[in-house]
C-alpha positions as CSV (number, residue, x, y, z in Angstrom):
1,X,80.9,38.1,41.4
2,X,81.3,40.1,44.7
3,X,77.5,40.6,45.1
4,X,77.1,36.4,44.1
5,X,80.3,35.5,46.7
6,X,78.1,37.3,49.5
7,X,75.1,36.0,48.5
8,X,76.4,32.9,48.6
9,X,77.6,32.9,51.8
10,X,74.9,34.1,53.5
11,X,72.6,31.0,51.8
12,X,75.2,28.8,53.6
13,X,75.0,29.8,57.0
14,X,78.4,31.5,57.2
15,X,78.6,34.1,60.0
16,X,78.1,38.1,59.3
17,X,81.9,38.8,60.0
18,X,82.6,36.5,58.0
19,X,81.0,36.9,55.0
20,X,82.1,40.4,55.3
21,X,85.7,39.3,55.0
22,X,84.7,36.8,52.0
23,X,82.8,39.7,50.0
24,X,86.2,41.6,50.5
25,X,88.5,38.7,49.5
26,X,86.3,38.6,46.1
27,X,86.1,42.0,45.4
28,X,90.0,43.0,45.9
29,X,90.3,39.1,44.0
30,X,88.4,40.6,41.0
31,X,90.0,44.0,40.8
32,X,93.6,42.2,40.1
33,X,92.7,40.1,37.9
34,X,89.9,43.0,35.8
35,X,93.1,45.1,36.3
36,X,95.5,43.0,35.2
37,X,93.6,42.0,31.8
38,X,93.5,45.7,31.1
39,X,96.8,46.2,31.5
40,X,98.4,43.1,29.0
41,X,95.5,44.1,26.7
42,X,96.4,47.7,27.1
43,X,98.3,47.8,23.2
44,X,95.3,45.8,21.6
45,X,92.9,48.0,22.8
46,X,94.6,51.0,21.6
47,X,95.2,49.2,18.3
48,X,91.3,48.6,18.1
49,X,90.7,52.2,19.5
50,X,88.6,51.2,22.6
51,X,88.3,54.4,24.1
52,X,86.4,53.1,27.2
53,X,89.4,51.8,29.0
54,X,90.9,54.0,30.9
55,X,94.6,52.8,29.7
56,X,94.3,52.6,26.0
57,X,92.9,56.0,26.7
58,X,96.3,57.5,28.4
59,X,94.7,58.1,32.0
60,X,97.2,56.1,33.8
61,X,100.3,54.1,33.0
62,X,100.5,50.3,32.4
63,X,103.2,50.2,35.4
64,X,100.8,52.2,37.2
65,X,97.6,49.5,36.8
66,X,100.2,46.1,37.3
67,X,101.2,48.0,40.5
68,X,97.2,48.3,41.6
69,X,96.6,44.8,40.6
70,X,99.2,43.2,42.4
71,X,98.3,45.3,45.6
72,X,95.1,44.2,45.1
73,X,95.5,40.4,44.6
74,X,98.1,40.8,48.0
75,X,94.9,42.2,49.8
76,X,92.6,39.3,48.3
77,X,95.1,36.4,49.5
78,X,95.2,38.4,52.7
79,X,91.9,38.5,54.1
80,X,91.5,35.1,52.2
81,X,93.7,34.1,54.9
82,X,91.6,35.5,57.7
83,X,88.9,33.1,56.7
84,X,91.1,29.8,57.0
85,X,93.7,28.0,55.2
86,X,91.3,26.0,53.0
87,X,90.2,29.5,51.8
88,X,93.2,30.9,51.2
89,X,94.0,27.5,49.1
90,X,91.0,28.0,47.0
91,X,91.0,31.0,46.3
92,X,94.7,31.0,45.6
93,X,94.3,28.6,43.2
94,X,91.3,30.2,41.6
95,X,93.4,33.7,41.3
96,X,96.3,32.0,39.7
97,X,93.7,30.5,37.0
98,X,92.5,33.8,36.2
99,X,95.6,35.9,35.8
100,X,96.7,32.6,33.8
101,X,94.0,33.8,31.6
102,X,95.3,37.1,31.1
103,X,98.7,36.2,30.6
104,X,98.4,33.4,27.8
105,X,95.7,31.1,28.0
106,X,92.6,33.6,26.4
107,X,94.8,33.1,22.7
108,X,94.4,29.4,22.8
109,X,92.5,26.6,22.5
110,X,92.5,26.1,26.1
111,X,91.1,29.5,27.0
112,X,88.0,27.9,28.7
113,X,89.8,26.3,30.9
114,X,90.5,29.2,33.4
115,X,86.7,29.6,34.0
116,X,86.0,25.7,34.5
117,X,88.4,26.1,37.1
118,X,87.7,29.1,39.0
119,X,84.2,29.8,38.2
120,X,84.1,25.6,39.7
121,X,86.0,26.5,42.9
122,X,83.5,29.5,43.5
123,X,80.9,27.7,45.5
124,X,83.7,26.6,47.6
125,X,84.9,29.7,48.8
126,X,81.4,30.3,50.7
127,X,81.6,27.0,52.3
128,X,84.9,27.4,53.1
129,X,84.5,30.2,54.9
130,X,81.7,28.9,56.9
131,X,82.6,26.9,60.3
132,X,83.3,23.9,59.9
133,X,85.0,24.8,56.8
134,X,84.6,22.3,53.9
135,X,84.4,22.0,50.0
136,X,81.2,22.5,48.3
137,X,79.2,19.4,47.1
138,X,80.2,18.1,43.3
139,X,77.4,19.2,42.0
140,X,78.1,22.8,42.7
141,X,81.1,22.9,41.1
142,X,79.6,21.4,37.9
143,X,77.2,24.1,38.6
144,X,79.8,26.9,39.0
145,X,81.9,25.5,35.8
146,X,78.9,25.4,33.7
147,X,78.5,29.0,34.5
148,X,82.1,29.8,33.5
149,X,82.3,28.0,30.4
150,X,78.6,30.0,29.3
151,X,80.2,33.1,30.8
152,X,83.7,32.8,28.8
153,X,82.4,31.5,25.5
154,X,79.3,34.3,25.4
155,X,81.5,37.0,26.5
156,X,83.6,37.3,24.0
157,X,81.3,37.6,21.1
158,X,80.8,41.2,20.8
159,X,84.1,41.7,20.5
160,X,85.2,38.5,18.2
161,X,86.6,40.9,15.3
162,X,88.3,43.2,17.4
163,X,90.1,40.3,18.9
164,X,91.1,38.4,15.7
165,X,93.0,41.4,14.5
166,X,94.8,42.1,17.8
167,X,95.9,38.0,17.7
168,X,93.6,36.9,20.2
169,X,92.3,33.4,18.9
170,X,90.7,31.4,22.1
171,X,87.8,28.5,21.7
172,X,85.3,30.7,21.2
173,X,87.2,32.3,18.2
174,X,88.2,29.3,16.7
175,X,84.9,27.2,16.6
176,X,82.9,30.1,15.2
177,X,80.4,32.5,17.2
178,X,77.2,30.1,16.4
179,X,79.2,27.1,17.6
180,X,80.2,29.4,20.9
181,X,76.6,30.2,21.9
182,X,75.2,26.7,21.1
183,X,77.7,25.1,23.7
184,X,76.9,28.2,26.5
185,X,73.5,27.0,26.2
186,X,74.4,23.7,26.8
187,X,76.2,24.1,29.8
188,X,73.7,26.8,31.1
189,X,71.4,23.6,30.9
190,X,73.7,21.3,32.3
191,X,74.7,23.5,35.4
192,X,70.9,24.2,35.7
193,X,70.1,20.1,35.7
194,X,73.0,19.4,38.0
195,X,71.4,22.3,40.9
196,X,67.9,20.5,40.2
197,X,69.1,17.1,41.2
198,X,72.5,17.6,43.3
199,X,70.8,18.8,46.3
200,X,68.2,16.2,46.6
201,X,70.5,13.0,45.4
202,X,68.6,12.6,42.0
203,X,65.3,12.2,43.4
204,X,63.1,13.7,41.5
205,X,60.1,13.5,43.9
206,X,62.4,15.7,46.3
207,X,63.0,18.5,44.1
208,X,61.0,22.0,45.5
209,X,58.4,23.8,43.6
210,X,60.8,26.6,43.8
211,X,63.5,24.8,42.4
212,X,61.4,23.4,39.6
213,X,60.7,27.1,38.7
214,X,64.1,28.2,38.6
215,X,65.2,25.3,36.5
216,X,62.2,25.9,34.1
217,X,63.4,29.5,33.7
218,X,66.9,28.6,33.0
219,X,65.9,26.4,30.2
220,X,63.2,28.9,28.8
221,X,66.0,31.2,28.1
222,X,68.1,28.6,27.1
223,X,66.0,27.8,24.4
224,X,65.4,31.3,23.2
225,X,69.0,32.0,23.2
226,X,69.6,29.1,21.0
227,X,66.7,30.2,18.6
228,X,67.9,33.5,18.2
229,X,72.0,31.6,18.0
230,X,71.1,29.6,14.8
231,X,68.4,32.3,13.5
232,X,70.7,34.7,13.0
233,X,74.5,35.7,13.1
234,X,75.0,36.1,17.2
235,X,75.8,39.4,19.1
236,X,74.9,41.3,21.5
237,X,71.4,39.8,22.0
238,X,72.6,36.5,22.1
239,X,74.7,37.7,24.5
240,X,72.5,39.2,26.8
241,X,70.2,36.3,26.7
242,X,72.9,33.9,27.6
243,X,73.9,36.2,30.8
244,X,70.5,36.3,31.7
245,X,70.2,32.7,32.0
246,X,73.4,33.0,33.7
247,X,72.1,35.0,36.4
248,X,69.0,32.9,37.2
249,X,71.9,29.5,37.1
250,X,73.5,32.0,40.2
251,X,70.1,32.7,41.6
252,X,69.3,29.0,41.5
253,X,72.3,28.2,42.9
254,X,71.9,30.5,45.5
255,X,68.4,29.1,46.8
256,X,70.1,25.9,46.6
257,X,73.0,27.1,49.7
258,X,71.7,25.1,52.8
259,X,72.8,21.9,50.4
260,X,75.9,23.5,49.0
261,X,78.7,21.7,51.7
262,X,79.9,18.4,50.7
């Protein structure tokens, strides 16, 4: 998310300095809220014996990992703040969905919610950090949501049985694995339509040759991920496919940042 925030910015003309400051805003953003998941989670995953995190493991304190988080998301709103008062707003806002997340919303229906709403106000923070500052066009934020509903509803299928015996019963757990993929193909699709045709108005005739390529790889591994969805029981393959459709929506999106201000 760091390396896409930077990227990003850099496809919409924001100044060096500044998309320093906007890579660091991200970054410190991301370590409160990756922190913060671990340490609510930290009794599940002992309960489910993942030893790859480092607090179910016993090498530091819950206390200890709240205390980093919340340094952390003090430094994000921080520098945020160095980059303008729209920034700070949005990116605010996007923190505060996250660690909502965390904190309740991942065990219910609503769980997807969260990652419409700050995976949607990504684009923006590049654009607002540019000068003028100003939010980024619709279509990128149906862009960004689409990635965060694919994102969300993929991620959590390697670990779907671990999290139904720890309580943890978001969309994704409750419509069924198969179901979860099918719709994060779907939306990979739609956020891959809506970077086609949001920078040129709908005009076909307009879009790039390089655009048409991204788009055309987006839905190629679409279509292979939904294949291999209702083929077989999903996993790990499905979910690789799905983040590497994910990666060329960001890449698309990316080559799309000259059009990305409202």
């Amino acid at each position: 998310m760091t390396a896409l925030s930077v990227a990003l910015g850099i496809a919409a003309g924001v100044d060096a300095w500044r998309v320093v400051l906007l890579g660091a805003a991200v970054l410190f953003g991301q370590l409160s809220v990756g922190i913060s998941n671990d340490a609510i989670d930290a009794s599940r995953d002992r309960s489910v014996g993942r030893r790859d995190k480092p607090i179910a493991r016993g090498d530091l304190t819950v206390r200890v990992a709240f205390s980093a988080a919340s340094a952390a998301l003090a430094v994000a709103l921080l520098v945020s703040a160095l980059l303008g008062w729209g920034m700070l707003l949005a990116h605010a806002i996007a923190l505060a969905s996250a660690w909502s997340y965390n904190l309740r919303l991942k065990s219910t229906v609503f769980s997807v919610v969260p990652f419409l709403v700050s995976f949607g106000l990504f684009p923006s923070l590049a654009t607002l950090s540019a000068t003028p500052s100003a939010l980024a066009a619709p279509w990128a934020f149906v862009a960004g949501a689409a990635l965060g509903a694919a994102v969300h509803l993929t991620n959590v299928l390697p670990d779907l049985d671990d999290d139904r015996r720890t309580g943890v019963k978001g969309l994704a757990h409750r419509i069924g694995g198969r179901t979860a993929a099918i719709a994060a193909t779907l939306a990979l699709a739609a956020g891959a339509l809506a970077v086609l045709l949001g920078p040129v108005g709908g005009s076909l005739g307009e879009v790039s040759g390089l655009s048409w390529v991204f788009f055309a790889a987006v839905i190629g591994v679409s279509a292979a991920t939904l294949y291999r969805a209702l083929a077989r029981r999903p996993g790990r393959v499905v979910f690789r496919l799905v983040m590497t459709a994910a990666l060329l929506l960001a890449t698309q999106l990316v080559a799309s940042g000259g059009a990305l201000a409202a």
